[in-house]
C-alpha positions in Angstrom: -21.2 7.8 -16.1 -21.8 8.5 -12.3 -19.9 7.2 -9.6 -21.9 3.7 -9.0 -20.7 3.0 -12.4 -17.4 3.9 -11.8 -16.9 1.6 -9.2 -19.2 -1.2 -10.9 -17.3 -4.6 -11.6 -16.2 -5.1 -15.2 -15.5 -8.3 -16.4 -13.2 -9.1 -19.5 -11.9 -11.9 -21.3 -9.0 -11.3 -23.4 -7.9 -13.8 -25.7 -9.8 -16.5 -23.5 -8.0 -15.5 -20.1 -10.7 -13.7 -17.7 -9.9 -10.8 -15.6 -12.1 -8.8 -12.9 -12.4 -4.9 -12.0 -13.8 -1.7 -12.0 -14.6 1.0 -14.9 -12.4 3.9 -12.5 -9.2 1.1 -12.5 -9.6 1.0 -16.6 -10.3 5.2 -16.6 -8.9 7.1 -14.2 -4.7 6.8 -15.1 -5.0 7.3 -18.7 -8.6 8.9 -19.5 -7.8 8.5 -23.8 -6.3 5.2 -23.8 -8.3 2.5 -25.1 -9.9 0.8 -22.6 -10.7 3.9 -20.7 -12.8 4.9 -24.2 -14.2 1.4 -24.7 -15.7 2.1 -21.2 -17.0 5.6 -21.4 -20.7 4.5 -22.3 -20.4 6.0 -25.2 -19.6 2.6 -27.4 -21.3 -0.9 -27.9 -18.9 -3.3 -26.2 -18.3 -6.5 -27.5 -19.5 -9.6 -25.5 -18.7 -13.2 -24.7 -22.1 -14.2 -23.8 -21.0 -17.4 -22.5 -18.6 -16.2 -19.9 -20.5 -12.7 -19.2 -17.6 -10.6 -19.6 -16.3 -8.3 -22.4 -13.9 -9.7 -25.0 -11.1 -8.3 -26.0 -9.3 -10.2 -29.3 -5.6 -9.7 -27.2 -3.0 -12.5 -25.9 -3.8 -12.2 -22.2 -0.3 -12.9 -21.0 0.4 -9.5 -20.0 -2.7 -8.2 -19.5 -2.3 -8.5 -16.0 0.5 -6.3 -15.8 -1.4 -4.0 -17.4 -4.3 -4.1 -14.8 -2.0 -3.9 -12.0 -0.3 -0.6 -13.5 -3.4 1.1 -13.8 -4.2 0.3 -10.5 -1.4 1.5 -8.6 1.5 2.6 -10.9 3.4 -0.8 -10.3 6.2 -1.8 -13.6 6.9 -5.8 -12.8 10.2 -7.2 -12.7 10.6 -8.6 -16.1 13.2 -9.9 -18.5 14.0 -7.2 -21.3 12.1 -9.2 -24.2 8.9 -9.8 -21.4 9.1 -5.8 -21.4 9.5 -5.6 -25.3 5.8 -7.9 -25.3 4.6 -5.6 -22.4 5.5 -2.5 -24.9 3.5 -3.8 -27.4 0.6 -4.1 -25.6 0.9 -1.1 -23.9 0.8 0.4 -27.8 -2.0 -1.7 -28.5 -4.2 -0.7 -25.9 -3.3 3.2 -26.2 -1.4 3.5 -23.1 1.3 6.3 -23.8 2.2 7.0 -20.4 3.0 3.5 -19.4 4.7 2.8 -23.1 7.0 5.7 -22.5 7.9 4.5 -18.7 8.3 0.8 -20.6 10.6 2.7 -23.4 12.9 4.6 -20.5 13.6 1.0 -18.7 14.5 -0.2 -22.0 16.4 2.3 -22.9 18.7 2.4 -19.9 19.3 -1.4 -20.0 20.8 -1.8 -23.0 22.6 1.4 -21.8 23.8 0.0 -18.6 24.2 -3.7 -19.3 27.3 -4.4 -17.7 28.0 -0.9 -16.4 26.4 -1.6 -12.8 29.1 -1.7 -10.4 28.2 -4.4 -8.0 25.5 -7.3 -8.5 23.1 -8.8 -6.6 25.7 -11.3 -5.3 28.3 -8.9 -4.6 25.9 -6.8 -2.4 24.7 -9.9 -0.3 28.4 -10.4 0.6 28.9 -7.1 1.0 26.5 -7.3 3.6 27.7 -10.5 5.0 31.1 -9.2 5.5 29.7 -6.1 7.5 31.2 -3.8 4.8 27.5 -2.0 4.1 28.5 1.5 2.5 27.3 1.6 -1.0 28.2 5.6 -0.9 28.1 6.7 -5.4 27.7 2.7 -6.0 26.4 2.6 -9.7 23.7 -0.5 -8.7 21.2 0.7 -11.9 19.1 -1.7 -12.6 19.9 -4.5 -10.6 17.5 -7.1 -8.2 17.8 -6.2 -4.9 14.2 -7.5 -3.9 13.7 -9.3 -0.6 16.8 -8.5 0.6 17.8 -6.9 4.3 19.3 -3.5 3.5 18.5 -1.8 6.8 21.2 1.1 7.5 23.0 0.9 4.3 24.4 4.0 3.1 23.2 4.3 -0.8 23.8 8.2 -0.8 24.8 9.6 -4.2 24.0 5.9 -6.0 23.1 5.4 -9.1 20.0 3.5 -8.5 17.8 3.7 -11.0 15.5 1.1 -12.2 16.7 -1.0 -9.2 14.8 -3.4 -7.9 13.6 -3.3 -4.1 10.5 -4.9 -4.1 10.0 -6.0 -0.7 13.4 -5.1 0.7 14.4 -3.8 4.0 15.4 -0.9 4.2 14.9 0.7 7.6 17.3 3.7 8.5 18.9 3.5 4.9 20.4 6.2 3.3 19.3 7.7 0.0 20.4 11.2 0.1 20.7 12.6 -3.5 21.1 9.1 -4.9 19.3 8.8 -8.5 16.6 6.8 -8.7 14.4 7.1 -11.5 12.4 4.1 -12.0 13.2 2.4 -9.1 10.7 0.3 -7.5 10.1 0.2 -3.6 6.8 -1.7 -4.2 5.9 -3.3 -0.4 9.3 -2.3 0.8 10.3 -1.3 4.6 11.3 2.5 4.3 11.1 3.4 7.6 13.1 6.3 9.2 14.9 5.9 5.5 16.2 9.5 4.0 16.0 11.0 0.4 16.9 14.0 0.6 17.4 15.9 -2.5 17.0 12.5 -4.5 15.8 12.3 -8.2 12.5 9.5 -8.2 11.0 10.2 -10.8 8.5 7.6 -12.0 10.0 5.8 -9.1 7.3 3.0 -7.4 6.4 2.9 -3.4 3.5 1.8 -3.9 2.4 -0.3 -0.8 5.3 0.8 1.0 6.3 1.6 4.7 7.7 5.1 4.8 7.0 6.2 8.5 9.1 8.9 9.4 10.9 8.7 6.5 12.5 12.2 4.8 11.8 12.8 1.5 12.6 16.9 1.8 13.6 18.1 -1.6 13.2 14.7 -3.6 11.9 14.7 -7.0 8.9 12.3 -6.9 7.0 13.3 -10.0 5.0 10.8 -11.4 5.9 8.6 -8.8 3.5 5.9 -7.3 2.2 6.0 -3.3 -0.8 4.3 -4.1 -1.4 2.7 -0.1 2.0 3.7 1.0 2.0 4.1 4.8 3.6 8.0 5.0 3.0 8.6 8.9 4.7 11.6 10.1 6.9 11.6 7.0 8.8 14.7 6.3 8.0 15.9 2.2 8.8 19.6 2.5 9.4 21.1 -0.9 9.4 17.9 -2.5 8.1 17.7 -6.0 5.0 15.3 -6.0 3.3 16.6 -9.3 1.2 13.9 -11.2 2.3 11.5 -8.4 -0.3 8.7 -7.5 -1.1 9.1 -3.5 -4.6 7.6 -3.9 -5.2 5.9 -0.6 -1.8 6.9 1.1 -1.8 7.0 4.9 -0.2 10.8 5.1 -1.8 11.1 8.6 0.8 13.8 10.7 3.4 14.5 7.5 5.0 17.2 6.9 4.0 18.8 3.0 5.3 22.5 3.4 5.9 23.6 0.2 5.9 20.5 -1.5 4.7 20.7 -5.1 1.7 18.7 -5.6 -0.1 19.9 -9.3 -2.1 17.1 -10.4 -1.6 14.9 -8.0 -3.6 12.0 -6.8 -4.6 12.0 -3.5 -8.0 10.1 -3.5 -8.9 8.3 -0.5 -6.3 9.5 1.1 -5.7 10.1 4.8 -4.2 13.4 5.6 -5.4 14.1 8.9 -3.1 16.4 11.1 -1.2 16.8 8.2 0.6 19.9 7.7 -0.4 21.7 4.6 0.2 25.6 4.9 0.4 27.1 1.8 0.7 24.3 -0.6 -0.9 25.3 -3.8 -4.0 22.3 -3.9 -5.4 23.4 -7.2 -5.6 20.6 -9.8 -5.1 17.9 -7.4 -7.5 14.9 -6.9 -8.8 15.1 -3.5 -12.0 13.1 -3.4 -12.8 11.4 -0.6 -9.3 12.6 1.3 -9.4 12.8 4.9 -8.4 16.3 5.9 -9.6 16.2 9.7 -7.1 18.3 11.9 -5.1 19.0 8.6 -3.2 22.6 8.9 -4.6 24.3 5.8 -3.3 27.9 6.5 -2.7 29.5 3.3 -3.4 27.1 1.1 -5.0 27.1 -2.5 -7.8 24.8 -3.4 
């Protein structure tokens, strides 16, 4: 299948609900899964002649959720028995890596129930009552979405599978915090530190992270996809098999940062400084490497 047909438009209807994209959205995360075999041109696909589109005998109610993962790495804020239905789609459809990131949140909420610390409520008074140092907080798996966060101190927190989806953030502090799973999806990072923290599988997809200082962090597996990473300092940070695709990295700092099997298609890594980061097995196509320090490096 060449690259035209890659990007081509795909049309399905599953279980009567119709859905639009491309053959790379369906292939590219998990190349055996299901879908990404039903679309290798190797097999006659099923079609709903009437609606033009390829029908897939499912319950579409999730399906979306699924569409948007493959896209850009993204886990929705669900109730746990939305995420039990997700799971069994996710089995369905032959997606192991996204049914073993649906098994860990799982997991860890029926470990943590009632363990977090502080909840949503509590932190928005915390806030309002100027006291903003969260400092070894266990917040695991709570909503924090949407809220104004700017200059907390969350160093040492247990923050994983927390919700931030659109939060502010600016200036906060994450320093060794764990936070696994957590999701950063469209949030304000800006200036924000990391240092040393565990995120793996964590989301920041769509996220502002100029000048932010991710030195050390774990990010494996992690999601960038159209994060805004200006001048962002990632120095020895672990970034194998995370998803970058698109990722404005233009002037950021990836000395020694670990980056096997990354993703970092489309992306634009101009000025960027890359001496001697190993480059081999990572997805570079269409990157933009103009002015990008490549001294030493392995590709």
């Amino acid at each position: 299948m060449d690259a035209d047909e890659n990007d081509s438009i795909v049309r399905l209807n599953v279980g009567g609900v119709e859905f639009a994209t491309t053959v790379d959205t369906l292939c590219q995360r998990e190349t055996e899964s299901m879908l990404a075999v039903m679309f290798s041109g190797r097999h006659k696909l099923h079609m709903d002649k009437i609606k033009n589109a390829v029908f897939i005998d499912r319950d579409g109610t999730h399906f979306r959720h699924i569409l948007n993962w493959l896209r850009d790495g993204v886990i929705p804020l669900l109730d746990p028995a939305a995420y039990t239905e997700l799971q069994r789609e996710a089995q369905f459809y032959q997606l192991n890596i996204f049914k073993e990131q649906l098994t860990v949140i799982l997991s860890r909420k029926e470990e943590e129930e009632g363990k977090a610390e502080m909840t949503r409520s509590q932190v928005i008074k915390c806030i309002q009552s100027k006291r903003v140092r969260l400092r070894g907080v266990s917040l695991s798996g709570q909503n924090l979405s949407k809220l104004d966060l700017s200059g907390v101190d969350f160093s040492n927190a247990n923050i994983g599978n927390t919700f931030f989806i659109r939060a502010k953030l600016i200036g906060a502090n994450f320093c060794e915090a764990e936070a696994d799973g957590a999701n950063f999806h469209n949030a304000n990072l800006s200036e924000c530190s990391f240092i040393k923290a565990g995120m793996r599988g964590a989301v920041l997809a769509g996220a502002l992270l100029q000048s932010a200082n991710l030195q050390d962090a774990i990010l494996s597996n992690s999601s960038f996809c159209n994060a805004d990473l200006r001048s962002a300092h990632l120095q020895n940070a672990d970034l194998s098999n995370a998803n970058l695709s698109n990722a404005i990295l233009e002037g950021a700092n990836l000395k020694g940062a670990r980056l096997y099997g990354a993703n970092l298609k489309g992306a634009n890594l101009q000025r960027a400084y890359l001496r001697d980061v190993d480059l081999r097995n990572t997805i570079l196509d269409g990157a933009n490497l103009g002015g990008a320090n490549l001294q030493g490096a392995s590709r």
